[in-house]
N, C-alpha and C positions, 0 to 999 in steps of 0.2 A: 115257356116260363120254367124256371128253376123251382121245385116244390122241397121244400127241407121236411122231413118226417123225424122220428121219434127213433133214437139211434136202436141197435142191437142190445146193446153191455151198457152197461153203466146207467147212472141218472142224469135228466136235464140240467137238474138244479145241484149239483156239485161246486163249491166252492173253493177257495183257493186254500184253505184251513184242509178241507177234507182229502186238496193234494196232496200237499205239503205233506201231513201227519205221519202215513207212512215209513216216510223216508227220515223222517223225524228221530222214528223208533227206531230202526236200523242204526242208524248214524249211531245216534245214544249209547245204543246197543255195545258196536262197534268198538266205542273210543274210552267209555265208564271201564270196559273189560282189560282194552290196552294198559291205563294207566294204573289201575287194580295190581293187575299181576306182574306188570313192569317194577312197583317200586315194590311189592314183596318179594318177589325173586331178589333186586337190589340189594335189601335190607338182607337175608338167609344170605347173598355174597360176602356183605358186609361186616356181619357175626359170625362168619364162619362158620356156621350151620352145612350150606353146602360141602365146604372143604370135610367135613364129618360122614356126610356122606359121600364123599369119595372114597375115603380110608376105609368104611364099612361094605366096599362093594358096590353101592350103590352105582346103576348103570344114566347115562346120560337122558336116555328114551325114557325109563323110571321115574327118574327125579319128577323130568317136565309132564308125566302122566300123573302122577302126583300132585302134583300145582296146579293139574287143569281140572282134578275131582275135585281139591279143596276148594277152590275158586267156584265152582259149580255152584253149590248149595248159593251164594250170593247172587249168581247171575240170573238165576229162575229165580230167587225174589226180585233183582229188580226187573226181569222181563214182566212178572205178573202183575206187578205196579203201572207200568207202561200199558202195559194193553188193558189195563182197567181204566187209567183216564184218557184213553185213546176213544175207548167206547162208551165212557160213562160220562167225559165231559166234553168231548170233538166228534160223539156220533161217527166214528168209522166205522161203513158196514162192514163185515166177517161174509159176509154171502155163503154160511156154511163149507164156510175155508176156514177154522178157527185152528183145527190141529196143525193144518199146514203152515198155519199164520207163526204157530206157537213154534213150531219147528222150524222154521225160518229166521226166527228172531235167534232163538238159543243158538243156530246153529254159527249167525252170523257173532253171538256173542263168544263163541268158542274161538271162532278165525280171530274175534282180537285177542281174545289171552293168549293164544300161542306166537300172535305179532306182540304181543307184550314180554313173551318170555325171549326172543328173537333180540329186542329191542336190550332186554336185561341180559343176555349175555353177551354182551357188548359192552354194556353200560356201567361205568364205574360209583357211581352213587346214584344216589335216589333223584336230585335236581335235572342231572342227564338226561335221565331215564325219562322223565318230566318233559323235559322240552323236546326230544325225539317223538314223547306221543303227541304233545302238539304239536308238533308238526306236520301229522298224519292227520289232525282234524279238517285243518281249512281244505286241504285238499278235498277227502273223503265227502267235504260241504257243497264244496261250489262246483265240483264235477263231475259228482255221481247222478243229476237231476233233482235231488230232491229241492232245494229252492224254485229252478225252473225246469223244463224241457232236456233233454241232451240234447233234442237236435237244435236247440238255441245257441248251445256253445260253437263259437269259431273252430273249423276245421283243424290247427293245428293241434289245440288241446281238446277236441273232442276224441281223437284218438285216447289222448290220457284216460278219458272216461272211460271206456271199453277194458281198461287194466284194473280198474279197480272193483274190490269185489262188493262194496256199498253201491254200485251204480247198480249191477247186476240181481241183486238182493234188493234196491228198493224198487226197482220196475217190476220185479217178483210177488212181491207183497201189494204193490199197486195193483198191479192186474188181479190180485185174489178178490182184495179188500172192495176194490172201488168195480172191477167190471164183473166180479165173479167166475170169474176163468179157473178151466180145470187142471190140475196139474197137467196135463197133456198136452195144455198151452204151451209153446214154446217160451214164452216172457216169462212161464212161471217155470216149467224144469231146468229151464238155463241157468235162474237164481242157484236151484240149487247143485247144480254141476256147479257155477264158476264157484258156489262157496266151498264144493268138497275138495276141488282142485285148487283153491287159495291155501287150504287148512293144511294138506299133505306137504305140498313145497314148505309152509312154514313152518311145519311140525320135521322134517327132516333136515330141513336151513338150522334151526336150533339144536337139534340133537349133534351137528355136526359142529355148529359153534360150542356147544356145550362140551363136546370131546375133545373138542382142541386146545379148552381152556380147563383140563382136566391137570 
């Protein structure tokens, strides 16, 4: 006879709220930083701020380092808001992963400011700019796992999943939160390889846009 036992990781009693949450934050994370820094960039295009500093020197790499400190001070407030009602009103356990939890979020909120500044030099007003980053939510929703499973998505778009860096960040943060996995875990160091490796492409994707449109 089949005997079921009391698994390794994780709780029995895990609910579908306690799945979800994770990927919740991330996501959030994600897409609040895109449209942030999308329509301020916009806006500094659109006043001619930027054109000012062109004329002063100011270098491509600069500017968009610039935008991602100002930006900063916002994003650690609203990460620290998240992981307070993540924990204080959805009970998701930290398993003494709280720093890697926190660094995880921020890091994943960084990759969207710099796909937001990506999105802004391209984007001609602020509406644009808008509807580019949603466009990058549904996706970032329905194929990174956080609603279900990845291995539930059909094979041709489950590839999709594997390119995006919310899928790889929320199994990351899943494994901290919910089984307590050490960063040695591979579900958990992959989060943060595929976020450092999203952040570089799109932090010289921009600089290069940004040069071009110098």
């Amino acid at each position: 006879a089949v005997q079921l036992t009391r698994g390794v990781f994780g709780s029995p009693d895990t609910d579908f709220t306690v799945f979800v949450t994770p990927g919740i934050v991330i996501t959030i994370s994600f897409s609040q930083s895109i449209g942030l820094t999308a329509v301020a960039f916009v806006i500094e295009k659109r006043t001619k701020t930027l054109g000012r500093l062109w004329a002063a020197g100011v270098s491509p790499a600069e500017a968009m380092a610039g935008q991602l400190l100002a930006q900063l001070l916002v994003l650690c407030t609203q990460v620290s808001m998240m992981l307070i009602v993540a924990v204080g009103l959805f009970h998701i356990p930290m398993n003494e992963n709280i720093v890697l939890v926190i660094a995880l979020v921020l890091l994943m909120g960084v990759v969207g400011m710099s796909y937001g500044l990506v999105i802004a030099a391209k984007a001609e007003s602020e509406v644009e700019a808008i509807q580019f980053a949603m466009a990058s939510l549904f996706p970032s929703m329905l194929l990174s796992g956080v609603i279900w499973p990845v291995e539930a998505i059909p094979y041709p778009l489950r590839w999709v999943s594997y390119i995006l860096p919310t899928m790889w960040a929320s199994e990351s943060m899943r494994s901290m939160c919910l089984r307590g996995w050490p960063l040695s875990a591979f579900h958990v160091y992959m989060g943060f390889v595929a976020i450092v490796a999203f952040l570089t492409v799109l932090l010289v994707v921009g600089t290069m846009l940004l040069r071009n449109r110098r």
